[in-house]
N, C-alpha and C positions, 0 to 999 in steps of 0.2 A: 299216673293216676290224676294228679294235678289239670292235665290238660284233659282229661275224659271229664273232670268234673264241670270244667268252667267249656268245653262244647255242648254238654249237658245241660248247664245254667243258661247258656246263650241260646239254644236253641228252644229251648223249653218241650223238650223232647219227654215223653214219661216216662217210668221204668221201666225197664226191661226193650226199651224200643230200639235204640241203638246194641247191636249184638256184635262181640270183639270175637274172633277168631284165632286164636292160640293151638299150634301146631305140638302133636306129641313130644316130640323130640327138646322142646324148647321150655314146656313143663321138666321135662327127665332132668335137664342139665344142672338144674336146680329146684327138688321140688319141693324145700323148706323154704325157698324166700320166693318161689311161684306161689307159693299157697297164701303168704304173706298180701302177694301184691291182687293175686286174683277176688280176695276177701274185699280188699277194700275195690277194687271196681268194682265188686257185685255190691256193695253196701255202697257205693255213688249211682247205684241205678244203670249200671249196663249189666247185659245180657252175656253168657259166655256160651263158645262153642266150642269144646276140643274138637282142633281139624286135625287128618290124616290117622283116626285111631287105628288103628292095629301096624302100624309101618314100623314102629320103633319096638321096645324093650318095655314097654310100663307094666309098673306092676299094675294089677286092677282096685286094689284097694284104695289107688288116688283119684278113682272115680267116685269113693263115697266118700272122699275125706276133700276135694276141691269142688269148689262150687259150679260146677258147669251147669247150664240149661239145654245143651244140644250136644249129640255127639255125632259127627261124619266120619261115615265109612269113607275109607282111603277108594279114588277111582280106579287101583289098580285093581281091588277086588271085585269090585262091580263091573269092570268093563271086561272081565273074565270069569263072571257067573254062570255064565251059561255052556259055555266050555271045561272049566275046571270043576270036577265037583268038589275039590277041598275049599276055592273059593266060594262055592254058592254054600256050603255050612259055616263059614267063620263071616259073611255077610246075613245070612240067616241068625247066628248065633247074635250078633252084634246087635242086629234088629231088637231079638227079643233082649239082650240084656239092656239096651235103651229104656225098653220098655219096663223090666221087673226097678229099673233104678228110675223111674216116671224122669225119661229123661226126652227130648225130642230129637229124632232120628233122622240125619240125613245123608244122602248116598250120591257122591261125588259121580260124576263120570256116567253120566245118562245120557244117551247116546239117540237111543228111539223109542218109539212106541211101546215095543215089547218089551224092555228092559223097564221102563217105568210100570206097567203092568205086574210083570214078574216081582218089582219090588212094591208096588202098591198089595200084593196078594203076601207080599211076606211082615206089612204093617208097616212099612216106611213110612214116615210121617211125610218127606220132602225128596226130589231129586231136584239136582244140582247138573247139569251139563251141557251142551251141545244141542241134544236132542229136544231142549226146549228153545234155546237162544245164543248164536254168538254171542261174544262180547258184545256190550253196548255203549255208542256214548249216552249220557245221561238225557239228553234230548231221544233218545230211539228206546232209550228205558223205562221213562217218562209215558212214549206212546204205547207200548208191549204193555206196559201194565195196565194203563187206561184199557187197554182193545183185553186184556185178560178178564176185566172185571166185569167186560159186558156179560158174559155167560160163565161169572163166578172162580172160572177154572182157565190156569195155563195152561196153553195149548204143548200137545207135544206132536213135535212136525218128524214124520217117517223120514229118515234117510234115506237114500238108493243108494 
């Protein structure tokens, strides 16, 4: 926490701008002194996102009792929505309960066009994958966001 506060102080970054990714499983292991330490980040002004929801065991009641701002669907169900129909209801399902909990949604493992479509039609807030950008070093992220912002929207490039 220490050290989020004083990159926070140093940067003069505002709240909620810097956003910490925190994996289910690693909430689970402990989720009386996660809750502990997730409070005071959120009270130092960072942003939280439970990554990988639905992969582990959580109960869902630590979704209303820790402070998260975002929750990612795990890519394994997204990148199997369109084949599985048990995946495309528990990424449907996840969407909407982002939503009944005003929470921001985002869905790991976008691949293409369709797949961002399919989840933009089911209220996903964000996808996250491939199908918009490899990795990047921070000079080629630098210019992908620049070149995004000329017409508002990242771009999502069709795979073959």
């Amino acid at each position: 926490v220490s050290d989020v506060v004083k990159i926070l102080a140093d940067t003069g970054l505002p709240a909620g701008a810097l956003k910490l990714e925190v994996t289910e499983s690693d909430v689970m292991r402990d989720p009386d002194r996660a809750a502990v330490i997730l409070r005071s980040l959120r009270q130092a002004g960072a942003a939280l996102a439970l990554d990988d929801f639905g992969t582990g065991f959580s109960s869902l009641s630590y979704l209303t009792r820790l402070p998260f701002d975002t929750l990612k669907i795990d890519r394994y169900f997204v990148r199997t929505m369109a084949t599985d129909e048990g995946s495309a209801k528990i990424v449907s399902s996840v969407v909407k309960l982002g939503q009944d909990l005003a929470l921001e949604v985002v869905a790991e493992g976008v691949e293409n066009a369709g797949m961002a479509r399919q989840l933009l039609s089911l209220g996903c807030d964000y996808g996250q994958g491939f199908g918009y950008a490899p990795a990047l070093s921070p000079q080629e992220a630098e210019v992908y966001l620049n070149e995004s912002y000329v017409d508002g929207a990242a771009p999502v490039k069709a795979r073959g």
